[in-house]
N, C-alpha and C positions, 0 to 999 in steps of 0.2 A: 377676662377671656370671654366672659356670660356677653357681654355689648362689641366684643370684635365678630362674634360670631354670628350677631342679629345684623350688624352693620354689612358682615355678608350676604346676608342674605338677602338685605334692601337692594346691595349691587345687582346681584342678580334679578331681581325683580324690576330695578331699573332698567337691565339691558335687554332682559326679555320684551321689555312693556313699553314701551319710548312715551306713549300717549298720557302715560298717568303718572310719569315719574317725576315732575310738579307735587301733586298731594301728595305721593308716595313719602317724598324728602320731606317738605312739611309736617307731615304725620310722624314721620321718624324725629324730626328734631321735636317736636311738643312732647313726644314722652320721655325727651333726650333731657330737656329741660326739666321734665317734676321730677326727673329722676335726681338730676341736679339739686334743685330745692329742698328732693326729701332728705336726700344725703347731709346737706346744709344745717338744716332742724337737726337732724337725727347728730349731728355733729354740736350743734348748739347745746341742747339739752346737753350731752354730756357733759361739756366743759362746764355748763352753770352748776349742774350737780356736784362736778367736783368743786368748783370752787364751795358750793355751800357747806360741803362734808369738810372742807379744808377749814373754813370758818368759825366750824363745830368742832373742831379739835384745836386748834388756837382757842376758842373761848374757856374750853373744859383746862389747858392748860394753867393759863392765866387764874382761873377762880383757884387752881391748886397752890399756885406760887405765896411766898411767905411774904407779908407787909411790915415786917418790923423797918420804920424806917429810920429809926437810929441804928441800928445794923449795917443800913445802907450807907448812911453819916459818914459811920465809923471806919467803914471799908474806903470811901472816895476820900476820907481828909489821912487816911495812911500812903494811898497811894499819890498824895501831892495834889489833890482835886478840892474843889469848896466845895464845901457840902449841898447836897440838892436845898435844901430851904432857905440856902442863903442866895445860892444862885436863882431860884424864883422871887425871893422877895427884891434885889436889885433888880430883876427885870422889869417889874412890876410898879417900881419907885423910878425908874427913870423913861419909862412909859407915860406916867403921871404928872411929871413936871413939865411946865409948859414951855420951857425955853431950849429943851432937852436937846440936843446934839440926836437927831433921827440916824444918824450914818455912823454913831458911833460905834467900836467895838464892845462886846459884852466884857472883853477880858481886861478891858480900861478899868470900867466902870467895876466889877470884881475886886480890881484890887482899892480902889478908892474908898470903898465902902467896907472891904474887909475888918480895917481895924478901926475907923473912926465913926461907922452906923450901927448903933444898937440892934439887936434883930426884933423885929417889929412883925406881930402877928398879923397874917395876909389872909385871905380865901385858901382856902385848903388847896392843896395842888395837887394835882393828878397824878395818878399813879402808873409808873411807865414796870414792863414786865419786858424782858427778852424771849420772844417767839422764834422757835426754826420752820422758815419756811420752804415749800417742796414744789418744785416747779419741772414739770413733765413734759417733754418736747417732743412730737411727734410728726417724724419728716412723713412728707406725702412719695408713693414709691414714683421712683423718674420713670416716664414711658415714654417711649418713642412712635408712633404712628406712621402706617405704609398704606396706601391704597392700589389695591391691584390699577397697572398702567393700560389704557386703552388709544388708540391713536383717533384725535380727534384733532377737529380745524383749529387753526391757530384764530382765524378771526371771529371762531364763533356762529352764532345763530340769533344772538340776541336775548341768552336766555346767563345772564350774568350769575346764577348762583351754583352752574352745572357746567361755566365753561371752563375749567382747567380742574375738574374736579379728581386728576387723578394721580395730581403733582404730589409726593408727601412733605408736609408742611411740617416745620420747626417745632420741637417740644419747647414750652415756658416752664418757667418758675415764677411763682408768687409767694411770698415773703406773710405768712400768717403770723407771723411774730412781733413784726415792726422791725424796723432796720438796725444792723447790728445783732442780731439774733440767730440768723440765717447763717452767718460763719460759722459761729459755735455751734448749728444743728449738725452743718453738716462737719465738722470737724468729732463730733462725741456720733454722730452717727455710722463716718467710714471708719471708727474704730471698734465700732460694736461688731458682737459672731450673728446676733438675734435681731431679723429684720424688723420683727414685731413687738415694739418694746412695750406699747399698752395692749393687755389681754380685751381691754371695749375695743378695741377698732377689728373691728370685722375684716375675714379678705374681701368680701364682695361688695365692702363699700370702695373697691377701688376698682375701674375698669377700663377697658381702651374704648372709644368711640373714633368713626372717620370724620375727617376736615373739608369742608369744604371752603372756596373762597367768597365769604360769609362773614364782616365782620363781627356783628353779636355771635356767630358759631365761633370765629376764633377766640373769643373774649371769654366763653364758655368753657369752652376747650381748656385752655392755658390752664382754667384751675383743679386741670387733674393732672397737669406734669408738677417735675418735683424742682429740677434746678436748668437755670439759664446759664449756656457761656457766656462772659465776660465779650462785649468790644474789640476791649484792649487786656491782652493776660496781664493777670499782676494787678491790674487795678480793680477802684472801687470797693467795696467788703470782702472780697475775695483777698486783697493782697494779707491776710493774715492766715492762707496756706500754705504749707512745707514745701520748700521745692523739692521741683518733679511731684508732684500731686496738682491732676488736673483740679477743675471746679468739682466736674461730677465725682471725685474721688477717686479715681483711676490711675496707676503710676502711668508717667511720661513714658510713650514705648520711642527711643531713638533710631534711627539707621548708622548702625556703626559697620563700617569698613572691612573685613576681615581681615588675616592678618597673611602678608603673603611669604609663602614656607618658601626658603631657600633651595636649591638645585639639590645641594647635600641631603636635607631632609627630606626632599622629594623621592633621592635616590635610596634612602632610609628605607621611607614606607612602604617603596613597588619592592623591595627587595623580598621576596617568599623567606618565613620561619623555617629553616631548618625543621626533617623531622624529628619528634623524640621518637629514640629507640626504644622496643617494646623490649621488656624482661621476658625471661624465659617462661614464666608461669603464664604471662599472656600470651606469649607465641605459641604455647600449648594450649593455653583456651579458644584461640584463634585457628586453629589449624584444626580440632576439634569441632568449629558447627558448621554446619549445613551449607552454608552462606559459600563457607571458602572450600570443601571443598566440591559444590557445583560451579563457583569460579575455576577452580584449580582444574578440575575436568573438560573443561570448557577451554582454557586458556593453552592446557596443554598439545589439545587437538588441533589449534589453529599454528601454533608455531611451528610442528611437529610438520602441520601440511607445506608452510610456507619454507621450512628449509630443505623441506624435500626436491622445491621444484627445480628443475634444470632446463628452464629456455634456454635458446640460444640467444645472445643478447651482442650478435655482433651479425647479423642479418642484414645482409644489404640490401633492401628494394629496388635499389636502381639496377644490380644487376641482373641481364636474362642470363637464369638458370637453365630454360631451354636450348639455346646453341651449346652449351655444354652435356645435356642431354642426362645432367639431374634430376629432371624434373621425372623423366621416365628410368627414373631408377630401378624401382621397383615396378616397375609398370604391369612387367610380366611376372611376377611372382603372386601364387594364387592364397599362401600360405603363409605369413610371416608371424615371428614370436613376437608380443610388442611387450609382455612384461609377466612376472609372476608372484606369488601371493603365498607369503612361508613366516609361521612364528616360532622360534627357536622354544619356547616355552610352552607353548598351546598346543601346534600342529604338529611338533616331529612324535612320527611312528603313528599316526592317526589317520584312517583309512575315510576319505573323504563318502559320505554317504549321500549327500541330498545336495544340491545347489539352488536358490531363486532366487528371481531379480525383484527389487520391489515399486510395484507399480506406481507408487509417488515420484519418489527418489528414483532416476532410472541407473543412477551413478552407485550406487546402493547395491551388494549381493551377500547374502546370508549362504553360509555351506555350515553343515553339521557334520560332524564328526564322531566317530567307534571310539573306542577305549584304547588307551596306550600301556600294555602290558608291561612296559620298561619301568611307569611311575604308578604302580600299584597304590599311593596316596593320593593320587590327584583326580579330579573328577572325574567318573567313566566318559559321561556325555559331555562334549562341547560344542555352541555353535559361537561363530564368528562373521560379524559385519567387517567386510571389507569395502573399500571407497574406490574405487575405481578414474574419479573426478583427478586426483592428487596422486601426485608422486612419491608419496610413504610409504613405506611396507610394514608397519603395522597396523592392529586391525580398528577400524573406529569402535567396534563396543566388542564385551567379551561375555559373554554368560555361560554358564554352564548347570548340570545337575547331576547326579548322584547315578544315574544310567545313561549305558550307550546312546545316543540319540539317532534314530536311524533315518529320518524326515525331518523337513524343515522349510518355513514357508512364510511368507509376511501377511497382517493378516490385510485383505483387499481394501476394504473400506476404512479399516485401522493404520495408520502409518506410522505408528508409535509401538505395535503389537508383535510380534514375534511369535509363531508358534511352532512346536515341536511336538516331534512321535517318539516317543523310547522304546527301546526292547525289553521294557518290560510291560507295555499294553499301557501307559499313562500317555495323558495329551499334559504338555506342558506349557506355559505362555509367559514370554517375559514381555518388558516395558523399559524402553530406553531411555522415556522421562525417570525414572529410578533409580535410585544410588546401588540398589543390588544388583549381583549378577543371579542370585539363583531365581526360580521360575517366581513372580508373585501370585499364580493362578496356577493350579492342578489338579486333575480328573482323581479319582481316588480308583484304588487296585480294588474291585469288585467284579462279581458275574455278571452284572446288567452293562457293563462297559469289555475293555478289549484284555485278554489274558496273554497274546502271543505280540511277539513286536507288528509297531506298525512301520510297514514300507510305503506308505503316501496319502499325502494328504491334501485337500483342495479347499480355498471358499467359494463358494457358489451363492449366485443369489443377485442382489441388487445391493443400492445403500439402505433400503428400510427397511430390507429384510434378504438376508443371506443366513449362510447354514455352514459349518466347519464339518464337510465328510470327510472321512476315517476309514481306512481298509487296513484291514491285518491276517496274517498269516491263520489267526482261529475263524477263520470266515466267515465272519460279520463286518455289517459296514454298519457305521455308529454316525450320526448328526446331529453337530453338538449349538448349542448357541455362546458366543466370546463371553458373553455377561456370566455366563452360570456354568460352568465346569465338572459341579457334583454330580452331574448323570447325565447321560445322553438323552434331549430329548426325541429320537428315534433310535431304534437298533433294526437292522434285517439279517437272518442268516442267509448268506449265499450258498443256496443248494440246485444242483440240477438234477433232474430226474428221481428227487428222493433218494438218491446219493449221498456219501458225506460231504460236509462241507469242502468249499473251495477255497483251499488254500493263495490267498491274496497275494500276490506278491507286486504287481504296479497297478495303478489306474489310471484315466483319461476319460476328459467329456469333450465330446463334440464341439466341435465351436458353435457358441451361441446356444447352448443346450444345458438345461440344467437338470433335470430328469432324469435320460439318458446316461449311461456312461459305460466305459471298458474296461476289462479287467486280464489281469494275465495273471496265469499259478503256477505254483511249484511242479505242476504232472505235463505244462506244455502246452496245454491249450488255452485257446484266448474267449472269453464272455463276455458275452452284452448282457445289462441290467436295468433295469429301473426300477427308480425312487418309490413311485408312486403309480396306483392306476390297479388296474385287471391284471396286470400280468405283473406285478409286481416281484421283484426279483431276479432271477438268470432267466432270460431268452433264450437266447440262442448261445451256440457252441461252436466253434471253430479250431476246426481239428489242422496241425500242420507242424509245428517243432517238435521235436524230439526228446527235449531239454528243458528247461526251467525256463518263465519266459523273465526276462531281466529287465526290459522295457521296451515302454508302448509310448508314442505319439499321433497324435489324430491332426487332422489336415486342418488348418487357421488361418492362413493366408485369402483377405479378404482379394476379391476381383472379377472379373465382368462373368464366368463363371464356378458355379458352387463345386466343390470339390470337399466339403465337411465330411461325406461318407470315407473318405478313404482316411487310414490309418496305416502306420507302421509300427512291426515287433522287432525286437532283438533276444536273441536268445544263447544260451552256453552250447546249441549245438552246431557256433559256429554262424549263423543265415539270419540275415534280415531279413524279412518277409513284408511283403505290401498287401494289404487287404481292403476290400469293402466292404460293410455293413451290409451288401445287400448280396451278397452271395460268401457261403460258409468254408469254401476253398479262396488258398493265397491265388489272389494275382501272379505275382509275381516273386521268387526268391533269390536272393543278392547272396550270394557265395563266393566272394571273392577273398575274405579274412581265414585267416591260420591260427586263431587262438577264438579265447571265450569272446563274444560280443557283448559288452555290461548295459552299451546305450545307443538311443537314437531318438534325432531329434529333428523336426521338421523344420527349415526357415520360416521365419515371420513374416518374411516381405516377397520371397521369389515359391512360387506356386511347384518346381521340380525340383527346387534344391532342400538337400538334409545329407547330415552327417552321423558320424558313427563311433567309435571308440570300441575298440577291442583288449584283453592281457595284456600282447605285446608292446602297447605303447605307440598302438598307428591310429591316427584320425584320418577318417575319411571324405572326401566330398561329394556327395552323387550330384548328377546333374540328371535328371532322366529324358530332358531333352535331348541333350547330346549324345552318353551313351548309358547302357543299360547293364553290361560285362564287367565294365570295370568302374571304378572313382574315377572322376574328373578330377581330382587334387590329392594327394596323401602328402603324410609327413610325420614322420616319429619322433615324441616326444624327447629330449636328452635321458639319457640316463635308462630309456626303455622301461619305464612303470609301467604297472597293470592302469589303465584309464577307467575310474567308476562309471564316472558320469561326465555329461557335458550338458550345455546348455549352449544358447543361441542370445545375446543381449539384445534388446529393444530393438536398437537401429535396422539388428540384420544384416549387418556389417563383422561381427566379432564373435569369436566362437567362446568360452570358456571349460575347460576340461577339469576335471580332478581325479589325483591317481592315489595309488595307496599308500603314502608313503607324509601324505597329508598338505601337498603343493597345488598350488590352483594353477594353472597355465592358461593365459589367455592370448589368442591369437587374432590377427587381422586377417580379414577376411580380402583378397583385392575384388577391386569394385566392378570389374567386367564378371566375377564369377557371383558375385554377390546382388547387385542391381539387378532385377528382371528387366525385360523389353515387354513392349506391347502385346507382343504374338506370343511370350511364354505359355500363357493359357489355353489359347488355340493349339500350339502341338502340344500342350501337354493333354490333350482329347486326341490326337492323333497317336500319341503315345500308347495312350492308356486301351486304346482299339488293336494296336498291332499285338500290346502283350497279352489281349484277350486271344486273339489269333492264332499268336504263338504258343499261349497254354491249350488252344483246342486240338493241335496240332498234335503237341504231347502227351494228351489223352489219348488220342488216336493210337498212336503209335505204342502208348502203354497197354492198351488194349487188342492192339496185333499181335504186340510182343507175346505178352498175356497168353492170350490163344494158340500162338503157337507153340508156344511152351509148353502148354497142354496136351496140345496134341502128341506133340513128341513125348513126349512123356506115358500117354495112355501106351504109345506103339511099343515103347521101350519094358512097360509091362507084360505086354503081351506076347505069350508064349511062342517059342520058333514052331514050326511044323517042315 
């Protein structure tokens, strides 16, 4: 490996240097050669050492062995042999006779002279000894040689020793034994585990060098590979190999056919294993972890969805439904029920509290729910994800906790978060990646947090930084952060005028305002607030209900003008009121409802429209473009519920309601009351001037009234004469 890796590195010195790569190769083959030579000596020396050491222990044998050579006699003439002294002194006697038969056999002449020649004393004869001798055979290892390939001329340059220098040329074998040797190395060699069978031969007397077309280099070469193929297989010293063993020792690798599997067997093997059936103690182990049942929760939703649905699945395209006048079937209907949201187990007798839609998933609504007096075991508080996407009616996830839940909200930047307000001052938060239903995060009951229920909740903020505000009835507003629960990090009490607190009962922020926000109390009056700043706290005061205010929605409807200042209340005494931020009397009051009003909600998409819910079970729709006296659309629930709450879904298309009784009613909205026009925003500036008009008016008039009420009244005191 030590001379393939200098042999490298001549390449590259050749390919870099073209001009010197003449001496280069010269230079490399001379130290290629003593390297040769010294390996040769260094090979020499040892073999004569051993043979001498081998010589030295033959002799030391020999001086030990026993000379009696009548012993020797006596052993050859039992076994049917002449005895050695006889056998030398006939050799010696017909050596000597001059007429002697030169091509005779010894064993003639042996028996001729056994009984009829005296034994005749001769020159003492040599003493012969039996020696074991040890012969050591050591193959040279086979190496194959590659030269990295470079494309060069086939005709050359002229320079014969470098032109095809990068063909790899043949390994040899040369026969250090003499002929007939060579079999028997490599026959006792492919049988050995130990490549190394003398501990003198070094590994680095063996190594690879490159070939060039060079005769004395190839002649050089040759004597460091180990075996040559054969010609012709089988012949020459090789034929006393085992068949199937090549020369180099290697079994025969054949190309055999494979075997071709019948149709039957074909049909055998594609045929699927039957499964085995689990025993019961596994089917309980299995039913048991995690695995199955987040499959099992998983699996059951999707079926659940899919045999819900009911297309129609005999829809003809080709025919106009128009000349049959289908298509405006509904055309004029401003109100229609399209489906409703009831669980025989969860909902009944549970008085819908809180609705939101979740801003990922717009298909998605979370409602919370009061406590069900009928099932005094079962959780006080429960909220429920309904799917609105699918035709089920049950709920996609169920959570609950140990109190009424009065709020409930998704959280904005979290779409996996869930939070809740209890009645009893806890914020609570679940996680629909989680196998539980109860909350896995909750605010703990202490004074630095909230002690009366909380009625709403919001996140405000951005995604790297939002805040979870809190309003409740003990008139603090708390901001909490999702990560950390154990304490609010802000609290404010809402007080005006160094009053006592303001009993929370809804909130609202401006659109696009995070600061800011509104409030409505249990005494009927509505406040503005802020977070942060110099005036921190209650602002202002807007005096106008009579009655609790129940809910508040502020203006969101993006469009060519701002309309954020205005806001709407509902309250139990009956009147929706429309107000401004910037003046502390109602605009405007909506009195058209005969029982409590629980809510009110602005459209997302049309700038004059919002609705309403009352006791009785009537939704309403204003339009304030069109008229101002009465609803542009009503429509009474089935059954005539109290309506909590409602909501508006994303589109702006679809109302959602909840009434007490724990049923969610969603309705479609038809799309001439629903779509805005271009000019909605312009008359609704037209609008909002005549109701200024019409409230100066009514000043007026309260103030004649006023006065002459007065007056009459002084007269009526005043004594006859």
């Amino acid at each position: 490996m030590m001379s393939q890796g200098v042999g490298i590195n001549v390449m590259d010195r050749l390919r870099v240097n073209s001009p010197d790569r003449r001496n280069a190769w010269k230079e490399e083959k001379e130290r290629k050669l003593a390297k040769l030579k010294q390996l040769r000596a260094e090979r020499e020396k040892r073999r004569q050492e051993q043979l001498a050491k081998e010589a030295q222990e033959a002799a030391a044998r020999a001086s030990n062995a026993p000379r009696n050579d009548q012993d020797l006699d006596k052993m050859l003439s039992d076994l049917g042999v002449a005895p050695l002294s006889e056998v030398l002194s006939s050799m010696s006697s017909m050596s000597s006779e001059p007429g002697a038969d030169q091509t005779g056999s010894p064993d003639k002449s042996l028996e001729a002279n056994a009984t009829a020649s005296p034994r005749t004393p001769s020159k003492k004869p040599p003493q012969l000894s039996v020696v074991s001798v040890q012969a050591t055979n050591i193959p040279p290892r086979e190496t194959v040689t590659y030269t990295k390939g470079v494309q060069t001329s086939a005709s050359g340059d002229g320079h014969g020793y470098y032109e095809d220098w990068w063909r790899p040329r043949k390994a040899h074998a040369f026969d250090y034994y003499g002929d007939g040797i060579l079999a028997q190395i490599r026959s006792k060699y492919h049988s050995m585990h130990e490549y190394n069978l003398n501990p003198a031969l070094e590994w680095d007397d063996e190594f690879t060098v490159l070939t060039y077309d060079d005769p004395q280099a190839e002649e050089e070469d040759n004597s460091l590979t180990m075996l040559d193929t054969p010609p012709i297989y089988g012949g020459g010293h090789n034929r006393h190999l085992p068949p199937g063993i090549l020369p180099t020792g290697m079994p025969t690798v054949q190309d055999v056919k494979p075997a071709l599997a019948t149709e039957a067997e074909k049909m055998e093997e594609e045929k699927p294993q039957p499964p085995r059936e689990l025993s019961d103690e596994e089917k309980q182990m299995l039913m048991m972890t995690e695995e199955f049942h987040s499959f099992f929760d998983r699996s059951t939703r999707v079926m659940e969805r899919a045999l819900a649905e009911d297309a129609n699945i005999f829809v003809d395209y080709s025919h106009d439904y128009e000349e049959d006048g289908e298509a405006n079937e509904n055309g004029g209907v401003k109100l229609s029920l399209n489906r409703w949201f009831f669980d025989e187990r969860w909902s009944r007798n549970r008085c819908i509290t809180c609705m939101d839609w979740s801003p990922q998933y717009p298909e998605l609504l979370v409602a919370s729910y009061n406590n069900n007096e009928d099932s005094p075991h079962d959780p006080d508080g429960v909220a429920l994800v309904w799917n609105t996407k699918f035709k089920k009616d049950t709920p996609e996830y169920i959570f609950h906790c140990q109190s009424p839940v009065m709020s409930a909200t998704f959280a904005r930047f979290h779409p996996n978060l869930i939070i809740g307000g209890t009645y009893s001052g806890q914020i609570v938060l679940w996680d629909n990646r989680s196998q539980k239903r109860t909350p896995v995060q909750r605010s703990p009951l202490s004074a630095s947090a909230h002690t009366h229920p909380v009625y709403c909740m919001k996140v405000v903020g951005t995604q790297n930084a939002h805040n979870l505000i809190s309003v409740s009835t003990d008139g603090k507003m708390c901001s909490w952060s999702l990560d950390m629960l154990s304490q609010p990090q802000e609290s404010m009490e809402l007080q005006h005028k160094q009053s006592r607190a303001v009993a929370v009962t809804c909130m609202a922020f401006p659109h696009g305002d995070v600061n800011n926000f509104i409030v409505g109390s249990e005494e009927g009056a509505v406040f503005t607030a802020c977070r942060h700043g110099s005036k921190a706290g209650i602002v202002d005061a807007y005096e106008g209900h009579q009655g609790p205010v129940t809910g508040i929605s502020t203006h969101s409807t993006p469009g060519p003008i701002d309309f954020s200042h205005l806001f709407l209340t509902s309250s139990i005494d009956w009147t929706v009121k429309l107000w401004s931020v910037k003046e502390t009397k109602p605009l405007y009051s909506f009195e058209d409802n005969g029982d409590y009003v629980y809510e009110v909600a602005w459209s997302p998409i049309h700038p004059a429209l919002f609705t309403t819910v009352d006791g009785s079970g009537r939704i309403d729709l204003w339009n304030l473009n069109q008229d101002t006296e009465v609803p542009t659309a009503s429509t009474v629930v089935e059954g005539s519920p109290a309506l909590n709450r409602v909501s508006w879904t994303n589109s702006g298309q679809q109302i959602t309601v909840g009434d007490d009784m724990g049923k969610i009613w969603i309705y479609d909205v038809g799309e001439q009351l629903a779509l805005p026009r271009a000019d909605d925003w312009a008359r609704l500036v037209h609008t909002m001037g005549d109701l200024k008009n019409n409230q100066a008016d009514d000043d007026q008039s309260t103030r004649h009234y006023d006065s002459s009420f007065s007056s009459l009244t002084s007269l009526s005191s005043s004594p006859l004469r």
